[in-house]
N, C-alpha and C positions, 0 to 999 in steps of 0.2 A: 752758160745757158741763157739763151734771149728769149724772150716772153713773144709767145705767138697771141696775138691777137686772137685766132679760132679758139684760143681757152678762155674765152673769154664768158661766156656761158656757165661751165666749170666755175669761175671763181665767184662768179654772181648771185651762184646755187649754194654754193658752199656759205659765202657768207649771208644769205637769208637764213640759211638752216641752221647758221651755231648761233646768228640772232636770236629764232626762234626758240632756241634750246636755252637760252640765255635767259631770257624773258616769262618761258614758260607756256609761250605760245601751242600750246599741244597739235592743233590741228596743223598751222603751219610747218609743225615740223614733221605730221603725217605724210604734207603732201608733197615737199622737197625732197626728203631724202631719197625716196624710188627716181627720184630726176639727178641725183647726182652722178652716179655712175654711166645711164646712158650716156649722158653728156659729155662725160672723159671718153667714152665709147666711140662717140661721133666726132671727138677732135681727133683721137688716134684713126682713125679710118679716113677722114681728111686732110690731115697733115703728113702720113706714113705712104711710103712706096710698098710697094709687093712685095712679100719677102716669106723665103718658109715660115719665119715664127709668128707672122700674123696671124693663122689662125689660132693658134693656141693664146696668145697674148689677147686676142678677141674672145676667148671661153674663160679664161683668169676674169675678165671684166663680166661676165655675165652670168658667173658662179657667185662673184661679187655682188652684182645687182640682188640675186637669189635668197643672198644673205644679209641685206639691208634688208630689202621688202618683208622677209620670214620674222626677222626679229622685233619689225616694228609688234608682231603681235604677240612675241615670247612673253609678255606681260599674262596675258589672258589662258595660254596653257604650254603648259613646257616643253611639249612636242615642238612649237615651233621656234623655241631654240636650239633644242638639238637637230632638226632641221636645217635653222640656220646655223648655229656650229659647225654640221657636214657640209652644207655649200661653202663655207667660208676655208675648211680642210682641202675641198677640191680645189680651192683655187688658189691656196698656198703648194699645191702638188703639182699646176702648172708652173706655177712663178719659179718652182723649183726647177723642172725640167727648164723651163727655158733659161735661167741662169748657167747651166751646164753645157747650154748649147749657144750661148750668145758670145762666143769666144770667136779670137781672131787667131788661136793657136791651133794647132794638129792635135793638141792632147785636150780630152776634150774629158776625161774620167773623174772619177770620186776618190779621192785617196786620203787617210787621216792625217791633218796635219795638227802639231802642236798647237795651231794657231786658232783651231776649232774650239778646245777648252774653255777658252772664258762662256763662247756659246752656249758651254752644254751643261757648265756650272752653275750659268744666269737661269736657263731653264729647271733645272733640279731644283734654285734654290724658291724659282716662284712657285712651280708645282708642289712646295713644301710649305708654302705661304699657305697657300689654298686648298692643300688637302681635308682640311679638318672638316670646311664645310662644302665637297662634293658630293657625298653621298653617293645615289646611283648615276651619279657622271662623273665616277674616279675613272672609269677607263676611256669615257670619250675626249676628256681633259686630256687623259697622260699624253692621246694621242696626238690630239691635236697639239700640244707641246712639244711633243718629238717635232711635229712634222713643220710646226712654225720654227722652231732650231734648225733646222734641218737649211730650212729655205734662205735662214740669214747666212747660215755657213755657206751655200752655195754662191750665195753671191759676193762673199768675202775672198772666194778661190778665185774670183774673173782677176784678180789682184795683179797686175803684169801677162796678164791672157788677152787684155784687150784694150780698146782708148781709155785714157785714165778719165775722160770726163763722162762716158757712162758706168764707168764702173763707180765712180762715185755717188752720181746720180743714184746708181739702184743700189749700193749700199745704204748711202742714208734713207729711203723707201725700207729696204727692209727692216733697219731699225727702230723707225718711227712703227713698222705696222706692229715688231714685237713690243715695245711701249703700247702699243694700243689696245693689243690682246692682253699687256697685263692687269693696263686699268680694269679692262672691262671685269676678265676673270677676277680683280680683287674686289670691285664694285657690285661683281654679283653673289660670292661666293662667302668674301670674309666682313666686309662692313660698307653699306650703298655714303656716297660724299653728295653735297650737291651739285659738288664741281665734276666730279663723275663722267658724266652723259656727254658733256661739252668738252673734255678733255678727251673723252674717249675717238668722239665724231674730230675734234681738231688733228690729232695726233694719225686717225684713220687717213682722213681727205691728204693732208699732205705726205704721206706714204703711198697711199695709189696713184698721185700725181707724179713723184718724184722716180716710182719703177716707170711709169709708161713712157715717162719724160727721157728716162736713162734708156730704154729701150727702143725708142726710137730715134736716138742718140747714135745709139749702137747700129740701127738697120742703114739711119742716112748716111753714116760712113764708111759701112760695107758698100751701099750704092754707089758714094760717090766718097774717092777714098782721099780726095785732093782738098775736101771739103773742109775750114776751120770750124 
């Protein structure tokens, strides 16, 4: 992976905003974080050729956006976490489908393998972390824990389906984002860190960087197949 200069925006945003989370800069980090996702928005749209799963890797990012902006206010009433919860659900249900369909082979299915288990282990045992203090968001949790499990298995299947350097790519993306979903869920659920907030947004930014990264990985050498 060589560093495009057009992310360059991206990494500028990112690092004012974990500054600011850093420092405590509250406003600052109001008014950055609705700028980070565009921003991966506009690099993938200027660095990416045409391709079927542009649009949908274009609605992953702006279900994303949805679920930044929402939660800046999840503080103030808790509709607009489960608001942002759902946006962030829909946009793990893209990542999902397109992981299923960013393959270079003819089989292109869901089938259980052994190699799923640790996945769905990892998910039981965080959901078991956090059950105590869901309350009336034991079912939007469970689900959203299914459905982020879900999304890391899919992209653990591209395994020999496709170039080993996007599937690495969006492997480690979907790792980082379930690391991120766990902070947050154990940061809001079972006991807040002050490292929290900063770990949450660090572990976040470089998971949406490193799917869009591996999937445009994946589009440029469908395009052009001769390409290193």
């Amino acid at each position: 992976m060589r560093f495009n200069p057009k992310a360059t925006p991206f990494f500028l945003l990112s690092v004012f905003h974990l500054a600011a989370l850093l420092a405590d800069w509250t406003l600052m980090g109001q008014i950055t974080k609705p700028l980070l996702i565009p921003s991966l928005f506009l690099y993938f749209v200027r660095t990416t050729p045409k391709s079927p799963l542009n649009g949908y890797i274009k609605a992953a990012l702006v279900f994303s956006f949805l679920g930044d902006t929402l939660l800046i206010f999840s503080g103030n009433n808790a509709w607009f976490f489960l608001a942002g919860l759902l946006s962030f659900l829909l946009a793990h249900v893209v990542y999902l489908l397109v992981n299923m369909s960013a393959v270079t082979v003819l089989e292109k299915g869901f089938k259980p393998q052994w190699q799923d288990i640790p996945f769905m282990l990892y998910g039981l045992a965080m959901f078991s972390v956090v059950k105590p203090g869901l309350g009336n968001m034991y079912a939007p949790a469970l689900l959203y824990t299914v459905i982020i499990c879900l999304m890391a298995i899919t992209a653990r299947k591209r395994w020999k389906r496709t170039d080993s350097g996007s599937f690495w790519l969006i492997m480690a993306g979907a790792l980082f984002f379930v690391f991120s979903d766990s902070i947050l869920a154990y940061n809001r659920f079972v006991a807040q860190a002050s490292w929290g907030t900063p770990a949450i947004m660090a572990t976040y930014l470089t998971a949406q960087f490193l799917l869009i990264e591996g999937y445009r990985e994946f589009i440029l050498k469908v395009k052009n197949p001769e390409a290193n």
